[in-house]
Every structure is written in structure tokens, then in C-alpha cells.
N, C-alpha and C positions, 0 to 999 in steps of 0.2 A: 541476425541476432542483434541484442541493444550493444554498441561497439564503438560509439560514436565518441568522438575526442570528449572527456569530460570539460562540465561545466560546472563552475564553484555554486550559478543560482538554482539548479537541477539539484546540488546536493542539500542546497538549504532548503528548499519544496521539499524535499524526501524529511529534512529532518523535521518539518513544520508539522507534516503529516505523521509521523514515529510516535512525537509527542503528543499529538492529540490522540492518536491510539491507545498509547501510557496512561495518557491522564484516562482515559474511558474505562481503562481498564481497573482503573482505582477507584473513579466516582461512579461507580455503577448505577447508585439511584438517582443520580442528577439527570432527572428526566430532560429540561430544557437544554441542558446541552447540546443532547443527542439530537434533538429538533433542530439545534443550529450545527453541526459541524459532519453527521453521518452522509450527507450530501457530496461529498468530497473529499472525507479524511481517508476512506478507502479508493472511491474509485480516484483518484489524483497517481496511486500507483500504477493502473494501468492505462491512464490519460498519459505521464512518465514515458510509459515503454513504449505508448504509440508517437510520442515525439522523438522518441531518441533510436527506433527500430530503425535497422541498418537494412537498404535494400539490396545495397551493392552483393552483400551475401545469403546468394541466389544457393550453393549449394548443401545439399542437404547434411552431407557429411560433418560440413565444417559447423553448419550450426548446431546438430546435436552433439558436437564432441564440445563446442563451447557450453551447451544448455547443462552437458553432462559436469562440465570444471567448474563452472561457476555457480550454476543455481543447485543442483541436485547434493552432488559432494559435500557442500558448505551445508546443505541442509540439514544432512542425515549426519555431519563433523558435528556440526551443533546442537543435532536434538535429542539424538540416543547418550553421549557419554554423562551428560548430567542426569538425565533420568534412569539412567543405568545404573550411579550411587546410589542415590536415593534407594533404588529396588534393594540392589545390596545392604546398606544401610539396613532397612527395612525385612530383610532375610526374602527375599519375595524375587530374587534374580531373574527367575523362570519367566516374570511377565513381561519381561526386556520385549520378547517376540508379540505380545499381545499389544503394545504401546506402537512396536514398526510398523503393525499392522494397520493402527486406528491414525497414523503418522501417514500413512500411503495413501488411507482413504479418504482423510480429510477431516476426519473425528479429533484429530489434535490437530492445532496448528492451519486452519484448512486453508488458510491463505497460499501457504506453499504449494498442496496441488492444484488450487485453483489458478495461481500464478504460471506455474509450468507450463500446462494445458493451455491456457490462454493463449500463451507464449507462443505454441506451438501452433493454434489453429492461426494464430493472425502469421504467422510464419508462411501457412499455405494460400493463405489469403495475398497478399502480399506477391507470392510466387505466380501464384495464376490469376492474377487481376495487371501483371506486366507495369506491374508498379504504376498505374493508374487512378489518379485520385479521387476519380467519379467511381471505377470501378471497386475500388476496396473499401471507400462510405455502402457502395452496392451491396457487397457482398458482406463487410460490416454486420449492416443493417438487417439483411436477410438472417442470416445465424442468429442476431439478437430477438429477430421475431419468431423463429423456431424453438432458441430456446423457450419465450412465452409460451409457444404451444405446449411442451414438455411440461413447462412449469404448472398451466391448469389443467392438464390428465392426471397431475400428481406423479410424474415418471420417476423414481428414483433416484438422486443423480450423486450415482459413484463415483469416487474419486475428483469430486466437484466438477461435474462435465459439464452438468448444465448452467451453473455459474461461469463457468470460464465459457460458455457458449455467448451467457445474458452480458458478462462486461466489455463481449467486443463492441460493443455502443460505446463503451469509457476511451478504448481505444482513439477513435474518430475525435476527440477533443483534442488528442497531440497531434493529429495527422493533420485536423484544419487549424492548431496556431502553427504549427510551422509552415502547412503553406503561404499563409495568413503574412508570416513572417517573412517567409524568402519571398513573395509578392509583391510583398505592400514598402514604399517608400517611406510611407507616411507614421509608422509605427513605434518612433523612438519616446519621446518625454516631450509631449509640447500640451498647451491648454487644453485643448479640444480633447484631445484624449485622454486627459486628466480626467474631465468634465464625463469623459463615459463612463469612465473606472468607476467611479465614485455615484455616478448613477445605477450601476448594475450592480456596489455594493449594498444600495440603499434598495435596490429592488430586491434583491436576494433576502434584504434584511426582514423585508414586508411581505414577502412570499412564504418566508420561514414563519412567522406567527401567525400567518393566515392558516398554514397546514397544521398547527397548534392548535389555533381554534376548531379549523372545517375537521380537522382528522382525531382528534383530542386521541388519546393513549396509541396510537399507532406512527410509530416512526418506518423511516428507509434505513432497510439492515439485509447490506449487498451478500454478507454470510449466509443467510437462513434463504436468500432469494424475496424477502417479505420485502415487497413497497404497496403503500397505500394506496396510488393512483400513479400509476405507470408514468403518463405523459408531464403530470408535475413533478414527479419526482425527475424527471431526465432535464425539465428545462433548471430546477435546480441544482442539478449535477452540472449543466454546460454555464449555466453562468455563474455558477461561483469555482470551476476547474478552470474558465479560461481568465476570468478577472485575476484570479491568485499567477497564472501561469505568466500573464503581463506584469502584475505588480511584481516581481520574485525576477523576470528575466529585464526590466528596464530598469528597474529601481536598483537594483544591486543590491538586494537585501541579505546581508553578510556579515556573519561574529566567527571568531577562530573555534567554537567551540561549536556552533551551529554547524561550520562544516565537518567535524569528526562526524556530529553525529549523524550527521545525512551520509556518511561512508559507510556507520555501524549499523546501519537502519535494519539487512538484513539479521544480524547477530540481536540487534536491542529487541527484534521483532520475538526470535525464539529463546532468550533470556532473560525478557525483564520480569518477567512473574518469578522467576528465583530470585533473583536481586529482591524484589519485595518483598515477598517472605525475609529473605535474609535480613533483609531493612527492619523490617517488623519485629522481627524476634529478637533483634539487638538491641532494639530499643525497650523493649518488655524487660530483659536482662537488668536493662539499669532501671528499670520500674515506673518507664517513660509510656502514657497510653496516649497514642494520636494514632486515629482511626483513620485507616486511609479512604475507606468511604466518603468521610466529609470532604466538603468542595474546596477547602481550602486547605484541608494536608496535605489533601492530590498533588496541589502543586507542587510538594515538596518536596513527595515520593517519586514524583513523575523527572523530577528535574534530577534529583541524587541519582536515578536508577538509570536514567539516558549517562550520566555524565561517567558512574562507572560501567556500564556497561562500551562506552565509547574508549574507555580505556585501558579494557581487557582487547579492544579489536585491535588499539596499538601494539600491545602484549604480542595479541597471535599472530597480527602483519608480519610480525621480524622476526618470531620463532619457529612459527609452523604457519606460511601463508596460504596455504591449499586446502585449509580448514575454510577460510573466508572467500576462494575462488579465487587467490590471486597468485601469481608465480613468484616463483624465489629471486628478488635480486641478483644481480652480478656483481 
């Protein structure tokens, strides 16, 4: 399971990636964005768990009782009790069980079962590849090219199977920078590898308007399973998941505020469309119109709704922490 001593630059990667979620979720028609940021503002969360995925814990008990306390519990703490007023509110209680249902299969929220599942097959992967690094790109790679198969029969894919089948390739990005990492001597802050970073940011740069131009209205949307050209779209998931995963882990890229919200990431993920709303309708109240579709409210919507959202997670850390997957102090 992911169990590994946290790191403050892990949590600002999660929050980098939250917020560009936020914001997408505000600027929906800002088509150029999505040409530059869908590359890696989803798969970086499970490029994340392939770096921080714990091998030492081999057995199976211990990791589904942690899958069950920390991902599953917070999931279903967090997603039914607000959609549950609302019904109420709304006289419509009854569709609590219709909402669980589109909750388990991926119809709301599908990141969470896709997450899980993932979770779980790199879990086996992991276990019978005997912690082998040729062997689990191996087997990686093979599940990512079965789910392809899946993907053009048009096979259905319940409870996001075949996605958490297609992003164990996203995995293999944390698996080779940490090797990368515990191997290499040469990997801290010196010229030369300045001199790469900023090469692979400038190529990434020019790769993304290329696929603007060659690909025009078709972006990479890891959700629907839709990329336009399989092989571009992965070498620009690897070189902009490992350039950020080096800028974020040498540079020390840190704000006190940046770390809540890489804590809240899971909570900001299944509450920041109520906070929006909420945001929205307060401001109509006082007779305030800013649309958050435009590219430039986003930011504004995006930045208020991470900042209380990150401060309700203080809220439930110290009143009720088993909502967030975390245990009660002593």
C-alpha cells in the first residue's frame, strides 16, 4: 500500500495537480488549456502512487484493511453525506441509493473507482513480479496493452476496469524516477541537469501545439479512455510527469498553503463543485456576476474553493479523522 514516510514535495505535486483539476473544472471551454495540462494533471496521481507504492507490504490482509481505512471509507464519508442534503433539501431522499450506485460505478466521481482498482491491480503486480523492476514495467505494460484491446472491441468498462487497467503505464513514471533516484548519484541541482529540465520543458512545450495543430479539437481525457494517438500522447504523459516529478522533488517547491492543499487533495477532489456552487450563489446574492467559465475567474474560483475546502480538512482532521482516512490522535 502507498505508506511511505511523507514528503512535503509529494504533497505540493498533488496540490499542483488538484488545482489544475479545479481550474478545468471552471474553465470548461478553454480548449488550449486542456491541450497543455491533460497530459499529466490526472495521470501524475497515479505516476504519485507508483513512486510512493510500499513493497515491503507483501500481505494482502494488511493492504485491503489500509485500502478499506483510507481510500474507500473517506470516500463514501465524503460523497454521500452532502449529496444526501441536497436530496433531502430537494424532497427526493429516495435517490441517496441511486447516486451510491453511479458512485461505485464510476458515473460520479469516477476517479475514485478508477483509483481503487488501480490500486489494487498494481498491488498484484508488484506482488508476483517479486518486486522486480524489469518485471513490473513487464507486466505494467502488458495490462496497459490489454486494456487497449478492451478499449477498441468497445468492451464496457464497469466500475472503471478498463481504465485502471490503461493507467498502469502512468504507474511506471513513479516506479522509474525512483529508481532513477535511488540509482543515480548525479541527480541533485547542478547545470547539466538544469539544462535537461528546461529542454524537456521546451520540448513538451512544442509537442503540445504540435498535437493542437496535427490533432485540432481532439484532446487526452484519461476519464472517457479518449487519446488521439496512443504513442504521443504517453511520451507526453512521460515527459511532462517526470520533468514536474524532478522540478517539485530537487527544487523544493513549497508554500504553507500549497501543503494543506496537497493533504486535502482527496476531500477538495469530492467537494469542490459544492464549494462552487456555493461560491456562485453568494455572489449572485449580492448581485455579483463573474462567470466562472471565463479563464480568468477560474483562477479565482479555483484558488477560494481549494483554500476552503483545505480548511474544512483541518476541521475534520481533529473532529472526526476517519472521515479523511486518518486515525485519532493520542
Amino acid at each position: 500500500m502507498i505508506t511511505e514516510k511523507r514528503k512535503l514535495w509529494i504533497d505540493n505535486l498533488r496540490a499542483m495537480a488538484i488545482i489544475l483539476v479545479v481550474y478545468g473544472h471552471c474553465a470548461r471551454n478553454f480548449y488550449p488549456y486542456f491541450v497543455f495540462t491533460n497530459a499529466f494533471k490526472m495521470p501524475l496521481f497515479f505516476a504519485i502512487s507508483g513512486y510512493l507504492f510500499n513493497v515491503r507490504e507483501g500481505k494482502q490482509l494488511s493492504f485491503y484493511k489500509n485500502l478499506l481505512f483510507h481510500l474507500i471509507i473517506p470516500w463514501f464519508c465524503l460523497a454521500i453525506p452532502p449529496q444526501l442534503i441536497l436530496y433531502i433539501c430537494h424532497h427526493k431522499a429516495m435517490e441517496i441509493f441511486t447516486y451510491i450506485i453511479n458512485l461505485i460505478l464510476g458515473k460520479v466521481l469516477w476517479f475514485m473507482p478508477c483509483f481503487i482498482i488501480s490500486i489494487i491491480i498494481h498491488f498484484y503486480i508488484i506482488k508476483y513480479s517479486n518486486n522486480n523492476f524489469k518485471n513490473i514495467v513487464l507486466c505494467c505494460s502488458l495490462i496497459f496493452i490489454i486494456g487497449i484491446i478492451l478499449i477498441k472491441f468497445n468492451i464496457p468498462s464497469y466500475f472503471m476496469f478498463i481504465q485502471a487497467m490503461f493507467v498502469q503505464i502512468y504507474f511506471i513514471v513513479g516506479i522509474v524516477y525512483k529508481k532513477i533516484e535511488n540509482n543515480s548519484q548525479n541527480l541533485g541541482i547542478c547545470r547539466n541537469n538544469l539544462i535537461i529540465l528546461l529542454s524537456c520543458i521546451i520540448i513538451y512545450i512544442v509537442i503540445c501545439i504540435l498535437s493542437y495543430k496535427l490533432f485540432k479539437n481532439n484532446i487526452m481525457e484519461v476519464h472517457w479512455n479518449e487519446y488521439f494517438n496512443i504513442p504521443y500522447c504517453l511520451i507526453m504523459v512521460y515527459i511532462s510527469c517526470l520533468s514536474l516529478f524532478y522540478l517539485f522533488s530537487k527544487y523544493k517547491i513549497s508554500f504553507p498553503l500549497l501543503n494543506n492543499i496537497g493533504k486535502s487533495t482527496l476531500l477538495i477532489y469530492i467537494w469542490h463543485e459544492y464549494i462552487l456552487e456555493l461560491i456562485n450563489k453568494t455572489l449572485l446574492i449580492f448581485k455579483i456576476n463573474l462567470p466562472r467559465s471565463n479563464p480568468v475567474n477560474a483562477i479565482g474560483y479555483t484558488l477560494v474553493t481549494c483554500t476552503i475546502c483545505s480548511i474544512f480538512y483541518t476541521i475534520i482532521e481533529r473532529l472526526c479523522p476517519i472521515m479523511i482516512g486518518l486515525k485519532h490522535k493520542k
